[in-house]
Z-matrix of the N, CA and C atoms (Angstrom, degrees):
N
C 1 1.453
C 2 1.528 1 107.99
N 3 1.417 2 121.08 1 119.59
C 4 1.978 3 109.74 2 153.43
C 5 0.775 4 106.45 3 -26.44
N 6 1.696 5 110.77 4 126.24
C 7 1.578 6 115.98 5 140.05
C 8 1.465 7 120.34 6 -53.87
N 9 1.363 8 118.52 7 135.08
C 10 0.849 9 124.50 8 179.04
C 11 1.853 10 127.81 9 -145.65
N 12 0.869 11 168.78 10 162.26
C 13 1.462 12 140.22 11 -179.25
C 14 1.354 13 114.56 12 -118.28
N 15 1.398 14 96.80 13 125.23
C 16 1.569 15 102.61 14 -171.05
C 17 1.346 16 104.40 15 -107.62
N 18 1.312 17 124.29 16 -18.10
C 19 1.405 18 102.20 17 -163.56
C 20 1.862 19 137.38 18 73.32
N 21 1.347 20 143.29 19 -154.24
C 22 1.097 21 118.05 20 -174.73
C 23 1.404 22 118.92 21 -69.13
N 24 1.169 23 99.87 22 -18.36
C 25 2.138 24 126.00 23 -176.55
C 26 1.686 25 92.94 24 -59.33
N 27 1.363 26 120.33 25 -52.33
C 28 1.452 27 124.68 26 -178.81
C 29 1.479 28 86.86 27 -37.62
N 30 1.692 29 102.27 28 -96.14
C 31 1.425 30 105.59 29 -159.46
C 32 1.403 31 117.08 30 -35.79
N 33 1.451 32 137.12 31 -49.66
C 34 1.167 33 103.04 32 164.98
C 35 1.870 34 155.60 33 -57.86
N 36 1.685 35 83.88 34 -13.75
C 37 1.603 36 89.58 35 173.83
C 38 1.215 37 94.81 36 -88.85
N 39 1.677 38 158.17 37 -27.58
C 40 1.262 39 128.10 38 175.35
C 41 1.678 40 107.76 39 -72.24
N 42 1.375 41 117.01 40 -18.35
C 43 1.770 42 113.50 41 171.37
C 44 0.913 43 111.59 42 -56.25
N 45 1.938 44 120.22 43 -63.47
C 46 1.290 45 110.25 44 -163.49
C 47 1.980 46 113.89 45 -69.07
N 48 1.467 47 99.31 46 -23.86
C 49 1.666 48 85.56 47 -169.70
C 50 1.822 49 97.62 48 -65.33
N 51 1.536 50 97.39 49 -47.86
C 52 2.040 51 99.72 50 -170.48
C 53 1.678 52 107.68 51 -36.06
N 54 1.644 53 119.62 52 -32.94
C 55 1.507 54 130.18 53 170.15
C 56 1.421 55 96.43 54 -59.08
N 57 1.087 56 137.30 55 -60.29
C 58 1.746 57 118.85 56 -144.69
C 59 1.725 58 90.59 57 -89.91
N 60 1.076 59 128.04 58 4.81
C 61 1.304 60 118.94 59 152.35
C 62 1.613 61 125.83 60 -91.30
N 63 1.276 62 115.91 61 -24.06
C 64 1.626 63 123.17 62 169.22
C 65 1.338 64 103.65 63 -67.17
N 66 1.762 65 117.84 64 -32.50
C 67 1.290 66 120.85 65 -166.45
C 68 1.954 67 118.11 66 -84.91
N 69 1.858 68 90.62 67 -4.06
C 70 1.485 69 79.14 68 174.69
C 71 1.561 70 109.59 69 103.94
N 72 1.156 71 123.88 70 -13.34
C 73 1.188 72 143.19 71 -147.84
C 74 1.574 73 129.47 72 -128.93
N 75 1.585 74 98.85 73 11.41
C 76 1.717 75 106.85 74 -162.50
C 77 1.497 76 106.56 75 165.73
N 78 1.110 77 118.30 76 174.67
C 79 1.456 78 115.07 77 -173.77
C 80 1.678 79 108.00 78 -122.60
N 81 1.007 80 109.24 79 124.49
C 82 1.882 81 121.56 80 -169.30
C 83 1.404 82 101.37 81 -24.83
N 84 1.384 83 126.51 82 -37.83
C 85 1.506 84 122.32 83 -171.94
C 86 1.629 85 114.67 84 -79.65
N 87 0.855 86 141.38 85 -176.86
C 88 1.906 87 125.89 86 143.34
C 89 1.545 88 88.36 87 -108.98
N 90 1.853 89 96.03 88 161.35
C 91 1.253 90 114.18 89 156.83
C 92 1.318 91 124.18 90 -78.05
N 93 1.267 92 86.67 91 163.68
C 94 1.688 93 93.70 92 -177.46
C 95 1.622 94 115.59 93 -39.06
N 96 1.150 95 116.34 94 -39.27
C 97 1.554 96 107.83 95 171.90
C 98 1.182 97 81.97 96 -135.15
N 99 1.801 98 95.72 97 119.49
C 100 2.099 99 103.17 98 159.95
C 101 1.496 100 122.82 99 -97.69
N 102 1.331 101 106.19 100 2.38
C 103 1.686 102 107.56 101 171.42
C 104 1.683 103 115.13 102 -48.59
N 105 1.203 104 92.98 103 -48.52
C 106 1.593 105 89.63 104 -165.43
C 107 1.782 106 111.83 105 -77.69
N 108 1.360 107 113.60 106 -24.50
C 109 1.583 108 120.48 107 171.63
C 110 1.710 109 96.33 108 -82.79
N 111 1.128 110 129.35 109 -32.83
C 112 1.788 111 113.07 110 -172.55
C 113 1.657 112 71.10 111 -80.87
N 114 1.379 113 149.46 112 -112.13
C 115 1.466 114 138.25 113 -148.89
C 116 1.275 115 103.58 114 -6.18
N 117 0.945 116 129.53 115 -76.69
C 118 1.895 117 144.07 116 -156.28
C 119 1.570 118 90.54 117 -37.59
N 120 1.362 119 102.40 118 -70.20
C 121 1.827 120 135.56 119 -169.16
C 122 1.563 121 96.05 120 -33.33
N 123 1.576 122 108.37 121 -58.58
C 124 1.811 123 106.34 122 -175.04
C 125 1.458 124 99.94 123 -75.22
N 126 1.248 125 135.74 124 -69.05
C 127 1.761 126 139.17 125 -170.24
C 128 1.277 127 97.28 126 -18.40
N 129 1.598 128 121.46 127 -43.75
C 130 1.521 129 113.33 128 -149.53
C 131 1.662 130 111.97 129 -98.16
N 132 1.640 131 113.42 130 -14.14
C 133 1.254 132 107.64 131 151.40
C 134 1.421 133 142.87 132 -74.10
N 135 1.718 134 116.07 133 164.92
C 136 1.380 135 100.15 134 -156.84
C 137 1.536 136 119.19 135 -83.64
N 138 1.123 137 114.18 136 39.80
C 139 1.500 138 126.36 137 -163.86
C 140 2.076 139 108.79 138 -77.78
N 141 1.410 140 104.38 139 86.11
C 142 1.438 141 85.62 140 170.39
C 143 1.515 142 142.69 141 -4.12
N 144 1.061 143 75.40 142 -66.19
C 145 2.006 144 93.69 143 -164.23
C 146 2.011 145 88.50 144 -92.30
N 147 1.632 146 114.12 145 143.62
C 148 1.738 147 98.51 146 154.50
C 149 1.721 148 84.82 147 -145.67
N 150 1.196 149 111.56 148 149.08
C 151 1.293 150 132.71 149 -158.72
C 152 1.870 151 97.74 150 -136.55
N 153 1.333 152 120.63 151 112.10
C 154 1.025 153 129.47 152 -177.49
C 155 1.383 154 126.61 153 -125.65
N 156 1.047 155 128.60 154 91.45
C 157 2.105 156 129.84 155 -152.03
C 158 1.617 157 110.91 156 -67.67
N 159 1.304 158 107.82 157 125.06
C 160 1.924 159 117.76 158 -165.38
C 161 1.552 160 82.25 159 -42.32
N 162 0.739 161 144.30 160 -17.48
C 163 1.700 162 116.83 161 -164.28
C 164 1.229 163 98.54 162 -92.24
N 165 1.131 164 143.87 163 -37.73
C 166 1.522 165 137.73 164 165.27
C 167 1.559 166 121.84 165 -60.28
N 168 1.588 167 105.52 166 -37.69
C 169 1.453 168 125.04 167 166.44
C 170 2.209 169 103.92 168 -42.64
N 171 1.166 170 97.56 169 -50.74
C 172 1.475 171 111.19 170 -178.48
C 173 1.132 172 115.13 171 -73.91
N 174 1.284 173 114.29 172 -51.52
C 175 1.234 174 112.48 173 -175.97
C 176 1.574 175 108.04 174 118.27
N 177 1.313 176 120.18 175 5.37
C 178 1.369 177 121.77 176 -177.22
C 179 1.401 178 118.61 177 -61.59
N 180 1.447 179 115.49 178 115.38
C 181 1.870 180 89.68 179 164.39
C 182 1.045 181 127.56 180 -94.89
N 183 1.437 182 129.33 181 12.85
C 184 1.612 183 94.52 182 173.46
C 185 1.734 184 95.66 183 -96.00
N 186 1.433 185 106.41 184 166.85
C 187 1.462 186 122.39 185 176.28
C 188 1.279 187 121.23 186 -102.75
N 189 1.741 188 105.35 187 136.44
C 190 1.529 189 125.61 188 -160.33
C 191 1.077 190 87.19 189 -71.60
N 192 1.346 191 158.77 190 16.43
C 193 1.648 192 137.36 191 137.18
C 194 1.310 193 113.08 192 -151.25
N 195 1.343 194 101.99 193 153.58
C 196 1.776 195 108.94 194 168.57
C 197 1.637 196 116.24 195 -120.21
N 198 1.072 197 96.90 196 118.58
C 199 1.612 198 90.17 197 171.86
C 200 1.541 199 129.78 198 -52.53
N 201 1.361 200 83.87 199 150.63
C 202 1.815 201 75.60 200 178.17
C 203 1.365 202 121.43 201 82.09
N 204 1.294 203 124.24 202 -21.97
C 205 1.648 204 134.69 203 -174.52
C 206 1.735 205 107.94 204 -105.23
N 207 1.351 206 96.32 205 117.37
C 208 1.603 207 91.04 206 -179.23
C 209 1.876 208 100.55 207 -102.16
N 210 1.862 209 124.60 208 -38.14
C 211 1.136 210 109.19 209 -172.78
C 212 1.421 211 106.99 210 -115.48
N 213 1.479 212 108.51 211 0.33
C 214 1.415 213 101.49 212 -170.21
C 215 1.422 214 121.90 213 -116.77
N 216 1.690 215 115.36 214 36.60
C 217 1.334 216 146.41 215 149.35
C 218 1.355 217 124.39 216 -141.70
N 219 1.311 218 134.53 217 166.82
C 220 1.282 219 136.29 218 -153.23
C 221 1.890 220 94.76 219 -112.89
N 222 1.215 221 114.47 220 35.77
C 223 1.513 222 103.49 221 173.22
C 224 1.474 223 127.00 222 -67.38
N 225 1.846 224 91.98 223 141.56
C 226 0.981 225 136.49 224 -148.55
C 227 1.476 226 135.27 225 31.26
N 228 1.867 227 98.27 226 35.02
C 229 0.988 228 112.91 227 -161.53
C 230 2.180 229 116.82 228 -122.27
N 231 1.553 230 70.14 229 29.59
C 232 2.145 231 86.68 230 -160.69
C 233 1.713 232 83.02 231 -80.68
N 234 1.610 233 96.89 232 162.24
C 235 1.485 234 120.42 233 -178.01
C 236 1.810 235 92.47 234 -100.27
N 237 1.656 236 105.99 235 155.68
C 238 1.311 237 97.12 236 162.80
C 239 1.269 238 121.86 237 -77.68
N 240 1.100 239 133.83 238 -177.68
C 241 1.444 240 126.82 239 -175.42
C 242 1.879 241 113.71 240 -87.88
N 243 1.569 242 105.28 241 -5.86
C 244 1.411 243 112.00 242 177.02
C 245 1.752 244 112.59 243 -157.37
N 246 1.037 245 160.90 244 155.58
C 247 1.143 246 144.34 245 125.06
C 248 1.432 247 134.52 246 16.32
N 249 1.357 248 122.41 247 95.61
C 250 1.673 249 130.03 248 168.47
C 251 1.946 250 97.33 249 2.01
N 252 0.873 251 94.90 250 -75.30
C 253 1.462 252 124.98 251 -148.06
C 254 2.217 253 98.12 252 -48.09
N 255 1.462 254 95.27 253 -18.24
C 256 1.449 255 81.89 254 -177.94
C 257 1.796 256 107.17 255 -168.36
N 258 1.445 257 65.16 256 48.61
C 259 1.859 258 81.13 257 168.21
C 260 1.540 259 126.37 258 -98.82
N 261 1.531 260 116.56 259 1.94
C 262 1.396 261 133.32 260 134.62
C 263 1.514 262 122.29 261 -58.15
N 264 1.189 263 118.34 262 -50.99
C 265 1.490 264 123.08 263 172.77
C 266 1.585 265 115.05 264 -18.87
N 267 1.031 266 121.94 265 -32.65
C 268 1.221 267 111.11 266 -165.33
C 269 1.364 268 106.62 267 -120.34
N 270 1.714 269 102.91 268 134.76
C 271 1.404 270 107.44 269 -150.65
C 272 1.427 271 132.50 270 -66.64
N 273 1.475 272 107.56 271 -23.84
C 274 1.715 273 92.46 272 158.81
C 275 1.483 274 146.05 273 -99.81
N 276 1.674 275 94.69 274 12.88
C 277 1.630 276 99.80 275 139.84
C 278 1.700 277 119.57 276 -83.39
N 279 1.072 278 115.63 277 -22.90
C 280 1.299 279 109.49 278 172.79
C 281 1.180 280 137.92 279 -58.33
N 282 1.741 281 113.71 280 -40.49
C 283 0.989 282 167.45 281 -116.06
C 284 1.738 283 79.11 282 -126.46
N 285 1.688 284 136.00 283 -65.74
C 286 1.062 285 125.99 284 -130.15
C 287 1.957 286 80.95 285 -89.31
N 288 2.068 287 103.02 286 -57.37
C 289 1.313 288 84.54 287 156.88
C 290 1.716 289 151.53 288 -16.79
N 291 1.291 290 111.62 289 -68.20
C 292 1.126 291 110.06 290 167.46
C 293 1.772 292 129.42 291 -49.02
N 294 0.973 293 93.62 292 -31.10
C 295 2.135 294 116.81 293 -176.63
C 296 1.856 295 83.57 294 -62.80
N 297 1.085 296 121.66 295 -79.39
C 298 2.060 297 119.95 296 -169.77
C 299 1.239 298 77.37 297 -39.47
N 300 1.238 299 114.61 298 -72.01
C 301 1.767 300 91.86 299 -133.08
C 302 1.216 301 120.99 300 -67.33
N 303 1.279 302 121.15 301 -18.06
C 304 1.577 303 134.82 302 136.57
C 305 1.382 304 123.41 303 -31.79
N 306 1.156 305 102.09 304 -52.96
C 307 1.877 306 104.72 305 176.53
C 308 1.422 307 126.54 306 -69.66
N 309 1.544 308 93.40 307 -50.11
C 310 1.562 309 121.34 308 151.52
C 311 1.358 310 128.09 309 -31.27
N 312 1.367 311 112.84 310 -50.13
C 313 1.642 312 109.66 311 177.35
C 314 1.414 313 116.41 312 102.44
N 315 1.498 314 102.95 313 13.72
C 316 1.856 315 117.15 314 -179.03
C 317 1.425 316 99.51 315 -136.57
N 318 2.055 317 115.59 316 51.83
C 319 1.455 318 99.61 317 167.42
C 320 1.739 319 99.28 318 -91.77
């Protein structure tokens, strides 16, 4: 994975992945990109409803809000990175799309 600095957010994304490896379910490390294996990971449970935020859909990392920050982040106030109209276009949002609905049972 880039180093990168996350801060307490780090430690929890190396917690929760080090869990889906105790759980049987993943390997103690993440891969180089774990979006698309944590996606897979939820699609494939039996959870009715799965609710997944375009920014993960994309692949964006920074997050459409921060707590606690009223002037010194732009919450819920980020641009997409292209036009509604073709922000699938590019293949590993497409790509992540296609993976649910695969898992899902509506490829």
């Amino acid at each position: 994975m880039a180093p990168r600095v996350l801060g307490g957010r780090g430690v929890s994304i190396q917690s929760g992945w080090a869990s889906t490896g105790l759980a049987g379910v993943g390997d103690s490390a993440p891969p180089e990109t774990p979006l698309t294996a944590v996606l897979d990971f939820v699609a494939e449970t039996p959870a009715p409803l799965l609710v997944v935020p375009l920014e993960d859909m994309l692949g964006l990392e920074d997050q459409p809000n921060l707590p606690g920050t009223i002037d010194t982040h732009p919450n819920w106030r980020r641009r997409m990175p292209r036009p509604v109209e073709s922000l699938f276009e590019e293949p590993g949002a497409a790509g992540r799309a296609d993976l649910l609905a695969r898992a899902r049972g509506r490829a």
